[in-house]
N, CA and C of each residue as an Amber inpcrd file, in Angstrom:
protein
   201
 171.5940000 134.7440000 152.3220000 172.2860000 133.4890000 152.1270000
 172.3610000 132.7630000 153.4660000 172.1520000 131.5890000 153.4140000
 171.7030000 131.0450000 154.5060000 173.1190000 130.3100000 155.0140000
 173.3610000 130.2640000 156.6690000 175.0970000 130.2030000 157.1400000
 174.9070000 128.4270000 157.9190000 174.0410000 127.7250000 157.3010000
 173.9950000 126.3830000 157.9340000 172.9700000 126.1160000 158.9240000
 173.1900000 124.8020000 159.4710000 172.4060000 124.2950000 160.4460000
 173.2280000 124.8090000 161.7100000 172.6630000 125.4310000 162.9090000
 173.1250000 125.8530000 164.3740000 173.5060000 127.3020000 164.1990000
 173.0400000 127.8350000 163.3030000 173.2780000 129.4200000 163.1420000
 171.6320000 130.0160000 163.6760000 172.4010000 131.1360000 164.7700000
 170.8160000 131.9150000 164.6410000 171.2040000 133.6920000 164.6330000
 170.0420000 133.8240000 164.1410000 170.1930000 135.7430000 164.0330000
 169.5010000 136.2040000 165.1950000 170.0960000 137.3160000 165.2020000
 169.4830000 138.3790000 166.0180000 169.6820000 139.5990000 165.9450000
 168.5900000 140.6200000 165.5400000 169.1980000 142.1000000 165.2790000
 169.2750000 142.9120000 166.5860000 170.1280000 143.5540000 166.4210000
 170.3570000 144.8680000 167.4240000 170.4920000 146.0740000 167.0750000
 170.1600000 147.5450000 167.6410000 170.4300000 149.0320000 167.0940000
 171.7900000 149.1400000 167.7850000 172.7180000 149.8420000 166.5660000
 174.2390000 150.0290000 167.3170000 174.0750000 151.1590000 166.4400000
 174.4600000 152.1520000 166.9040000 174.5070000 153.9850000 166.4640000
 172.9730000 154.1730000 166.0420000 172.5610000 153.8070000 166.1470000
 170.9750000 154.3910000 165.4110000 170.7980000 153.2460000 163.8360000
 171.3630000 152.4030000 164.1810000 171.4690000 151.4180000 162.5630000
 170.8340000 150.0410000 163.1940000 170.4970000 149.5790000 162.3510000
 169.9360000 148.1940000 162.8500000 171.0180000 146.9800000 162.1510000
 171.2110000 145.8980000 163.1360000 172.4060000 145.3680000 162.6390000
 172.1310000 143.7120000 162.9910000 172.2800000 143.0460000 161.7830000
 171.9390000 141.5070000 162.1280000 172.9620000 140.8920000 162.6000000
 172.9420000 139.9620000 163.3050000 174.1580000 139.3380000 163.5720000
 173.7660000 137.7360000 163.8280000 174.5730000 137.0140000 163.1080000
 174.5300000 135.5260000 162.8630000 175.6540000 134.6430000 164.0390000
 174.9730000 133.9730000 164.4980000 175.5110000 133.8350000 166.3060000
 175.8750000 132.0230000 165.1460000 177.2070000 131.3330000 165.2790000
 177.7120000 129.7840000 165.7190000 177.7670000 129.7580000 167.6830000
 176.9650000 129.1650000 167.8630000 177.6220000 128.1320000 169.0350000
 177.1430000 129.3140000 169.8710000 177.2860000 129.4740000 171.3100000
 176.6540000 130.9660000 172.3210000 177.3650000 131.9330000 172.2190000
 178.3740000 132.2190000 171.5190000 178.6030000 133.8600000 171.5260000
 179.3450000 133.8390000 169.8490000 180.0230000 132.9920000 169.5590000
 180.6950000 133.3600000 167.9830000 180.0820000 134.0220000 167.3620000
 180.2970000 135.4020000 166.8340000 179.4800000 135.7310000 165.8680000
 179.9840000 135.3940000 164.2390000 179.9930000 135.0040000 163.3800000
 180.3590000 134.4190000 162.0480000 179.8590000 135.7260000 161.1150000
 178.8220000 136.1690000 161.5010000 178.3420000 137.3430000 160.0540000
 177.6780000 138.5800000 160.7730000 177.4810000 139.8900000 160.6340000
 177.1330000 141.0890000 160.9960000 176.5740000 141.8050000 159.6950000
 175.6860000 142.0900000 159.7140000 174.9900000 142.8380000 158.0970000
 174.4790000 143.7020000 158.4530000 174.4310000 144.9070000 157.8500000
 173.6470000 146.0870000 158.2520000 172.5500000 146.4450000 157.4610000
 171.4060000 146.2150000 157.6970000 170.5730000 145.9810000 157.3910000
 169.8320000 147.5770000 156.6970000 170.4240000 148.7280000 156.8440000
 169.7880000 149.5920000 156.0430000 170.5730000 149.4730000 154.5570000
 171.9970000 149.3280000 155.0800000 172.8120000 149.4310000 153.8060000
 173.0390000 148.2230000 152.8630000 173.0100000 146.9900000 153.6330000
 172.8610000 145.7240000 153.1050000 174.5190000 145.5990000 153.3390000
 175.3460000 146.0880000 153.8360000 176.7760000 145.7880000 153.7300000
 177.3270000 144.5300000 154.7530000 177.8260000 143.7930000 154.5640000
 178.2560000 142.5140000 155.2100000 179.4560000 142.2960000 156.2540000
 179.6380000 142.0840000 157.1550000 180.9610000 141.8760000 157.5280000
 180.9710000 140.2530000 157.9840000 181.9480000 139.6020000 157.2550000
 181.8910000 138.3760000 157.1140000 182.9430000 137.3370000 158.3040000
 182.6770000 136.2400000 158.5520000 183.6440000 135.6370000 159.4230000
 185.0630000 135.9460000 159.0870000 185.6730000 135.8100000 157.9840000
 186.9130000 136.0050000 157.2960000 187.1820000 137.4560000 158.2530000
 186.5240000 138.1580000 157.8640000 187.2520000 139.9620000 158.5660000
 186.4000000 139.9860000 159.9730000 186.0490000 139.1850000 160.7250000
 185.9980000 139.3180000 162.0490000 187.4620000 138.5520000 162.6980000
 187.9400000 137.2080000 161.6380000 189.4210000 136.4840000 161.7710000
 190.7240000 137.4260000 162.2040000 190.2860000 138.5960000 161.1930000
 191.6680000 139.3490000 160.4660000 191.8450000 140.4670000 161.5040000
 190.7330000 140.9980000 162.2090000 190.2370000 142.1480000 162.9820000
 190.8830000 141.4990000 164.7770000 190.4500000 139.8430000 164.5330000
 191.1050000 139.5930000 165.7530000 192.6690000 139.5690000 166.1000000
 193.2320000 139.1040000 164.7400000 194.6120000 138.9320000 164.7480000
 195.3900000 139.9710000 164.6990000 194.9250000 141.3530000 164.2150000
 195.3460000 142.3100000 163.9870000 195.0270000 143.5720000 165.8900000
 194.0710000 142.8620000 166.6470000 193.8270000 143.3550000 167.8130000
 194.9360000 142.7850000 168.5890000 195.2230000 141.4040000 168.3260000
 196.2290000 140.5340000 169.2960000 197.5030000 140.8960000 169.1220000
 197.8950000 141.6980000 167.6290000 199.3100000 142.0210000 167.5750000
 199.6210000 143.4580000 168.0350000 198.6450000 144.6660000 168.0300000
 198.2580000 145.5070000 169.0500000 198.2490000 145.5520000 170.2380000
 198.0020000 144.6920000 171.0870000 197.5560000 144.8910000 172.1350000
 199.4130000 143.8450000 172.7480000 200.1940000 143.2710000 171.7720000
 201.6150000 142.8700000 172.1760000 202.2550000 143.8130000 171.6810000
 202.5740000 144.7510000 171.0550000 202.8730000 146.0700000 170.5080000
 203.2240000 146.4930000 171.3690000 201.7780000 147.6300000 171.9670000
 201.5710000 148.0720000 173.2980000 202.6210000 147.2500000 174.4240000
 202.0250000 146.5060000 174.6380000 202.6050000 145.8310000 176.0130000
 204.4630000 145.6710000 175.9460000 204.8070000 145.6350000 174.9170000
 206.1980000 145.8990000 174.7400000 207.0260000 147.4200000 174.8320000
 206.1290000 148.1040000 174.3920000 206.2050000 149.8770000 174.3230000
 206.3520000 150.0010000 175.4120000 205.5050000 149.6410000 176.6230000
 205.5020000 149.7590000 177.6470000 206.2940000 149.3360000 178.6210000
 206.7930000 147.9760000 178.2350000 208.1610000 147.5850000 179.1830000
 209.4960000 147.8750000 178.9660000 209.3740000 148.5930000 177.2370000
 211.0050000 149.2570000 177.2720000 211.0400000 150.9210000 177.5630000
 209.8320000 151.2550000 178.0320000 209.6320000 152.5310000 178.7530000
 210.4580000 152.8850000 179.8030000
């Protein structure tokens, strides 16, 4: 399925898997597919993965100052 005009792919091996990845703009990645399994990881859960790193990583940093 095609992700618009200014999208480009590029595959890479990550563990021994070959893995596409659909680049917006010089580094956004929007889509990741794994290309043996066909399984997708979509902009939506790269969103959710960030927001869920950012409330982690203030978690932490609070753990740490009532230490």
């Amino acid at each position: 399925m095609p992700l618009g005009p200014g999208v480009r792919y590029r595959v890479v091996m990550k563990g021994g898997k070959k893995i596409r990845l659909a680049f917006r703009g010089k580094e956004t990645v929007v889509e990741a597919k794994n290309l043996e399994t066909g399984s997708t990881h979509t902009s939506r859960e790269f969103a959710k993965e960030r927001r869920r790193k950012r409330a982690m990583d203030g978690l932490k940093k609070a753990r740490a100052f009532y230490r």
